[in-house]
C-alpha positions in Angstrom: 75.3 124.1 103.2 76.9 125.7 100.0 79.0 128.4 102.7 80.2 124.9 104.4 81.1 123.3 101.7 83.3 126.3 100.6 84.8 126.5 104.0 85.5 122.9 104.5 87.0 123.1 100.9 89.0 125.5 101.5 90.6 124.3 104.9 91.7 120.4 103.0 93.4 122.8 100.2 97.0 121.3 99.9 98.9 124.1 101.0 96.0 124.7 104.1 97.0 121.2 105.2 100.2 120.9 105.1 100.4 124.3 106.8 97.8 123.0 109.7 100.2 120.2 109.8 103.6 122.0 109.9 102.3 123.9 112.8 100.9 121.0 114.9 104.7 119.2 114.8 106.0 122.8 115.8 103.4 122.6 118.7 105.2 119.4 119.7 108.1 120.8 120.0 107.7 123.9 121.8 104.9 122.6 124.2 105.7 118.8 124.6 108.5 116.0 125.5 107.7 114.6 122.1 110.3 116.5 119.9 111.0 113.6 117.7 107.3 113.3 116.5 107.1 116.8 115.8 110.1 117.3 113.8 109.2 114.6 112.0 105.8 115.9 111.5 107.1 119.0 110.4 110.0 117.2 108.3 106.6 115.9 106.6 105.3 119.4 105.9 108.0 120.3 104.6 108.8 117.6 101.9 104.7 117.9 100.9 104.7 121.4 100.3 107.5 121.0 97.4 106.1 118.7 95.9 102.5 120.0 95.6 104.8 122.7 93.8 107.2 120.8 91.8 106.6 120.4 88.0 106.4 116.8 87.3 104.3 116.3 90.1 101.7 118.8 90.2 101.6 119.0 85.8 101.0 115.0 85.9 98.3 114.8 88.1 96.6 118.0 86.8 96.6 116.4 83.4 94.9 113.5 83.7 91.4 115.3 84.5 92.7 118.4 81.7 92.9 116.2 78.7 89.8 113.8 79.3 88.2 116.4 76.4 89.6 118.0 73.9 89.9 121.4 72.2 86.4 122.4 70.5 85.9 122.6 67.1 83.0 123.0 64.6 80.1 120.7 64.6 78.0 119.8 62.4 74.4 121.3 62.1 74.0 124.6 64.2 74.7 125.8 67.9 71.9 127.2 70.0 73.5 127.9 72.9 76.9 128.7 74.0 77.0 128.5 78.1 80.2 129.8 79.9 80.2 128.9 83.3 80.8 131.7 86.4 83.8 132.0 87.8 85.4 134.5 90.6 85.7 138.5 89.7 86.5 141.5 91.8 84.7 145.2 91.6 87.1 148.0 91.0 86.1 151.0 88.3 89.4 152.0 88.3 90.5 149.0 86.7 89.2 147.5 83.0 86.7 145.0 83.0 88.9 142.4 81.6 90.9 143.1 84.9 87.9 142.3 86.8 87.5 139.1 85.8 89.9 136.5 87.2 92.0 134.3 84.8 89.8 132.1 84.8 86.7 133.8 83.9 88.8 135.6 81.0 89.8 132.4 79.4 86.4 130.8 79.7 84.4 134.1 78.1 86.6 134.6 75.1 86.6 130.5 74.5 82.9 131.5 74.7 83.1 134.0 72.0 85.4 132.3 70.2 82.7 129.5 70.0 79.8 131.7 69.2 81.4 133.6 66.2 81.3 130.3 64.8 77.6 129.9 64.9 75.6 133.1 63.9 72.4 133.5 65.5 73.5 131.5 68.8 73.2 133.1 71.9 75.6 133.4 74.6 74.4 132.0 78.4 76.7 133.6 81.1 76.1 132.3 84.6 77.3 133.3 88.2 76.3 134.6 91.4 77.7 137.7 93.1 79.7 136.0 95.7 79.0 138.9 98.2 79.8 142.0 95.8 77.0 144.7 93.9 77.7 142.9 90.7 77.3 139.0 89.7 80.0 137.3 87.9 77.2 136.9 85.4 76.6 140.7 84.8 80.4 141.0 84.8 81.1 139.2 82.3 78.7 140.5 79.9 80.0 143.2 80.6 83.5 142.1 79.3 81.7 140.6 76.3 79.9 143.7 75.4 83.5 145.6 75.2 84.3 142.6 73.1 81.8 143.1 70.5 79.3 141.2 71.6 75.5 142.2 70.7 73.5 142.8 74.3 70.7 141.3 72.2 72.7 138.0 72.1 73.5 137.6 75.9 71.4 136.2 78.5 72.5 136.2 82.4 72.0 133.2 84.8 73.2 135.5 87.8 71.9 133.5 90.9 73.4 130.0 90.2 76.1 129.2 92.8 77.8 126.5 91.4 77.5 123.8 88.6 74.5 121.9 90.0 72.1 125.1 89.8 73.3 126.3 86.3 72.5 123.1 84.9 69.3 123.6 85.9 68.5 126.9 85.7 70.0 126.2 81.9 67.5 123.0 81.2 65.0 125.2 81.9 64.7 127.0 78.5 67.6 125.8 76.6 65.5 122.2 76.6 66.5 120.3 73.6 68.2 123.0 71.5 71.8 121.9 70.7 74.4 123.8 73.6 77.8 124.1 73.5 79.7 124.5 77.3 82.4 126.1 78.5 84.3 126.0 81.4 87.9 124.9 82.6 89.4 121.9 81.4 89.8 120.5 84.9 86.1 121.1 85.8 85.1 119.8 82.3 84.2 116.5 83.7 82.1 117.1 86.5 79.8 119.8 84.5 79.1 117.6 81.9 77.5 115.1 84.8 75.8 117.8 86.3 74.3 119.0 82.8 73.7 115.2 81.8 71.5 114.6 85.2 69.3 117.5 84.5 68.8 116.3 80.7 71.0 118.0 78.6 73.6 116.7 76.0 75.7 119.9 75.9 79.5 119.9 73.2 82.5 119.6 75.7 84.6 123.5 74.7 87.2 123.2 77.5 89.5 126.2 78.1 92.2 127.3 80.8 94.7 124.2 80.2 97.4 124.7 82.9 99.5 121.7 82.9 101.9 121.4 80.4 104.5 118.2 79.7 106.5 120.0 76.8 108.6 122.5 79.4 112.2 122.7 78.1 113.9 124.7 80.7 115.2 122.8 83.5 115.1 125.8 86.2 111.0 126.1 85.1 110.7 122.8 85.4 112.5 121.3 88.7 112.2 124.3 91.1 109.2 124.6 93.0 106.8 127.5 92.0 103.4 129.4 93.0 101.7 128.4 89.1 102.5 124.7 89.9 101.0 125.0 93.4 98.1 125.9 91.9 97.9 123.0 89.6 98.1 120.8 93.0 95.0 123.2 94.1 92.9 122.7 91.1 93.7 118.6 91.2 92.5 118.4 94.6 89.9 120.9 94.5 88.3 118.6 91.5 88.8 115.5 93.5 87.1 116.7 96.3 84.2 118.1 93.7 84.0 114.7 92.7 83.8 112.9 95.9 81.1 115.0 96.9 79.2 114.7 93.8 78.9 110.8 94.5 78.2 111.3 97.8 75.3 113.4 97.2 74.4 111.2 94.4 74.2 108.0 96.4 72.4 109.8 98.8 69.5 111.4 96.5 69.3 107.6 95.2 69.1 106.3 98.4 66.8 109.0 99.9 64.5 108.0 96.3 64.8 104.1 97.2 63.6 104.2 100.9 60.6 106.5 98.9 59.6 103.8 96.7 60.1 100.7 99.4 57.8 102.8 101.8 55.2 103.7 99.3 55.0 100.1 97.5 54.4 98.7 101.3 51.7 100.9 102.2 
């Protein structure tokens, strides 16, 4: 199920689809009468692929899930826990470890950090499977945060959860009611904190990796389509689509729990 999800996922990307549809209107025009369609299909392709990478498209959507939390900053009482949530990495010794991780896994770990120097004593939780290499994204980012001056004695690994739903989990199971701090993306903010609330745990929002920015002052970074703002289309959707399937599978654990009940109270 998770391998289908990713592959499904990754096909209804915005730049997948528009591709899948750019080709089917050239199909109509090489292989059928119907040229008019297909241009027009095409013509369609076209116009949506700049503007899943034009500025004030892609940085207006993006921001509406980015800035739902904001920056963290010190609480009061103590932090038990600071939980960084996995990411993507590659395995390559001749490169750092900070080059290992992806952008994303950087900016999440030294938020992380930055959170945990706050709070001496706290321990940091790194999560992440190993996505088909030696090494989990877990393990890889410790390593990172060892180079980083991190004591080993203050790191624990998660490194089998595959996504948000199992960390939450696997984190409720000993972080309990201790007071956690999260981190993760700004974007994917949201949908942890419901994943971490359903399995009984009040974690601080520490969101990290803002990409869409309003205050952009030149106009040939702002109005000309670019690879960073495509990505900002990607990360919209690929939330959106996180969050459609998280009610889904919502409605249908309620569901499955409701037909339980009704059949047990009429036996």
């Amino acid at each position: 199920m998770f391998e289908l999800k990713k592959v499904v996922s990754a096909l209804l990307m915005p730049l997948p689809a528009m591709l899948i549809i750019g080709f089917l209107g050239l199909m109509l025009i090489m292989f059928t009468t119907r040229q008019k369609s297909g241009c027009f299909i095409v013509l369609f392709s076209l116009v949506g692929i700049f503007l899943i990478s034009f500025q004030p498209v892609t940085s207006r959507l993006l921001m509406t899930i980015e800035r739902q939390h904001s920056a963290f900053f010190p609480v009061d009482g103590s932090i038990d826990y600071v939980m960084v949530l996995g990411s993507s990495h590659v395995v390559d010794d001749d490169l750092p470890p900070t080059s290992q991780l992806s952008r994303t896994g950087l900016m999440r770990l030294t938020e992380g950090i930055r959170v945990l120097r706050m709070y001496p004593g706290a321990k940091l939780i790194l999560s992440g499977y190993s996505g088909g290499s030696e090494v989990s994204n877990a393990r890889m980012m410790a390593k990172v945060a060892l180079s980083l001056g991190v004591s080993k004695s203050d790191i624990i690994l998660l490194e089998t959860a595959k996504d948000t739903w199992e960390e939450a989990r696997q984190a409720a199971a000993f972080v309990r009611n201790k007071k956690l701090a999260l981190v993760t993306s700004a974007s994917h903010m949201d949908r942890a904190l419901h994943e971490f609330h359903a399995a009984g745990l009040k974690p601080y929002p520490a969101p990290t990796n803002y990409l869409a920015q309003k205050n952009i002052k030149q106009f040939w970074d702002r109005y000309t389509p670019q690879s960073k703002y495509l990505e900002q289309s990607e990360i919209y959707w690929h939330e959106l689509l996180g969050t459609i399937w998280q009610t889904l599978r919502d409605w249908a654990s309620d569901y499955e729990e409701t037909a339980i009940e009704a059949k047990q109270t009429s036996a």
